[in-house]
C-alpha positions in Angstrom: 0.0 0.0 0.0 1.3 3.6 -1.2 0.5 7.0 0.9 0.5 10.4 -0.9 2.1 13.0 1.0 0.4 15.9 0.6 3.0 18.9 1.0 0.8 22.1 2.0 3.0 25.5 2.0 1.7 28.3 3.7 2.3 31.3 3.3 2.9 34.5 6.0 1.0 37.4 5.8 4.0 39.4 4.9 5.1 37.7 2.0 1.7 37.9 0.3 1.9 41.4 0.7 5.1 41.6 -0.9 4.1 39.4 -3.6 1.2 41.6 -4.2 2.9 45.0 -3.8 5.7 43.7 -6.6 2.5 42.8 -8.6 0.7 45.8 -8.4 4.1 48.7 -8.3 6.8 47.2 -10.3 4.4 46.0 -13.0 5.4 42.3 -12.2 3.0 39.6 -13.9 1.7 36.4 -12.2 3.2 33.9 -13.8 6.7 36.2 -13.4 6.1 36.3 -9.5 4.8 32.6 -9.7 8.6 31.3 -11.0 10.3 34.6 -8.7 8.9 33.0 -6.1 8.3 28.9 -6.7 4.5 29.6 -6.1 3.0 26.3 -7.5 -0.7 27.3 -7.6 -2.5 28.7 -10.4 -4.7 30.6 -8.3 -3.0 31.6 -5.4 -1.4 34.7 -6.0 -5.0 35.8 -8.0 -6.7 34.9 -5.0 -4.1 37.2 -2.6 -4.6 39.8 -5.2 -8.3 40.1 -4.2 -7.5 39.9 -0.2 -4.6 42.3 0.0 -4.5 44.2 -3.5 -5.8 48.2 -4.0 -6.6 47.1 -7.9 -9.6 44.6 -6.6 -11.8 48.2 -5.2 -11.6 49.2 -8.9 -15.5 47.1 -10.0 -16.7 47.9 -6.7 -19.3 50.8 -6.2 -18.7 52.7 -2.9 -22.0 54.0 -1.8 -22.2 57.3 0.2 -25.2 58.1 2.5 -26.2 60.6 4.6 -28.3 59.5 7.7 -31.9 61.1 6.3 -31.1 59.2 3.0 -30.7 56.1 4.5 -33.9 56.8 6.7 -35.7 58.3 3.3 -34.5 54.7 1.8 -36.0 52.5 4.3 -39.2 54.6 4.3 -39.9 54.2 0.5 -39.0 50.8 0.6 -41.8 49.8 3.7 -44.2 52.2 1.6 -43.5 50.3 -1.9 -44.1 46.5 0.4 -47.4 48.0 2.1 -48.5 49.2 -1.6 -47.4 46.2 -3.3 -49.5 44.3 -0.2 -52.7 46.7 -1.0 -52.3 45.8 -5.2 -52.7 42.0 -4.1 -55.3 42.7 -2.0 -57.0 44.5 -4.4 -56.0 42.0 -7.5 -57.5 39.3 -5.0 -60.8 41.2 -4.1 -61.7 41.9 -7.6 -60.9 37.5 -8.8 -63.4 37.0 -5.8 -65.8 38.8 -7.2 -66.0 38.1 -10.5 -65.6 34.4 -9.7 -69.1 35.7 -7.6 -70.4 36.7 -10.2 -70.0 34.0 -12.5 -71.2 31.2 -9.8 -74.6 33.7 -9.8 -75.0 33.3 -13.7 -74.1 30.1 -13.6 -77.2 29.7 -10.9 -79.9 31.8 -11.5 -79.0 31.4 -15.7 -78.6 34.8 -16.8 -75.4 37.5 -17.5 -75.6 39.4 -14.3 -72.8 42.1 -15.7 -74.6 42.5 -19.0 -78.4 43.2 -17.0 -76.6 45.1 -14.2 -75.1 47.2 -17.6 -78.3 47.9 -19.3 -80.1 48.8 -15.8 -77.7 51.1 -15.3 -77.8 52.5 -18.2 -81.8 53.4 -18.0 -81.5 55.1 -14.5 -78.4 57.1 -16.1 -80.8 58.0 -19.1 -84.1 58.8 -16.6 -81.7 61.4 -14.3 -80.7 63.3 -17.9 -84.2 63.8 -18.5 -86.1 65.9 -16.9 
């Protein structure tokens, strides 16, 4: 039976900084500071680049608030919830009640929208007219 030995390097905290500093000031690429320094991994010096390097801020949006607009913020986003909250209500109410209205055709036999129309309709006519 054969074991692997694993080696695992680590790295200080220091010397990732440097690496990254050499990257980043003297123009120095990765696979350059990978054989500078016998750095085996692909990914490693990428992944230091993102911890320790100033490039990594340059995708990332930095949002400045003032108190009042972070209070304004939450306030319009409660409103749009409770509105959103009254739409489905609303939405909801108005499904019930055609789905009301349709069980009452479908019962007493007759189009209760298009007789509630026309009845309308005359009362509308009779107030014109004197």
């Amino acid at each position: 039976m054969t074991q692997n030995k694993h080696l695992t390097i680590r790295y200080s905290f220091g010397f990732k900084q440097k690496v990254v500093r050499e990257i980043e000031e003297e123009g120095l690429s990765l696979s350059q500071a990978r054989r500078r320094y016998g750095i085996k991994g692909a990914a490693t010096i990428q992944k230091w680049l993102n911890q320790f390097g100033k490039n990594h801020l340059i995708n990332k949006v930095v949002r400045v608030e003032m108190k009042e607009e972070k209070d304004r913020i939450k306030e319009l986003e409660a409103e749009v919830k409770r509105l959103k909250l009254a739409l489905a209500d609303s939405v909801m109410a108005k499904d019930i009640l055609q789905t009301v209205v349709k069980l009452a055709d479908d019962h007493y036999g007759s189009d209760l929208k298009k007789n509630f129309g026309s009845q309308q309709s005359k009362h509308s006519k009779n107030k014109d007219t004197p």
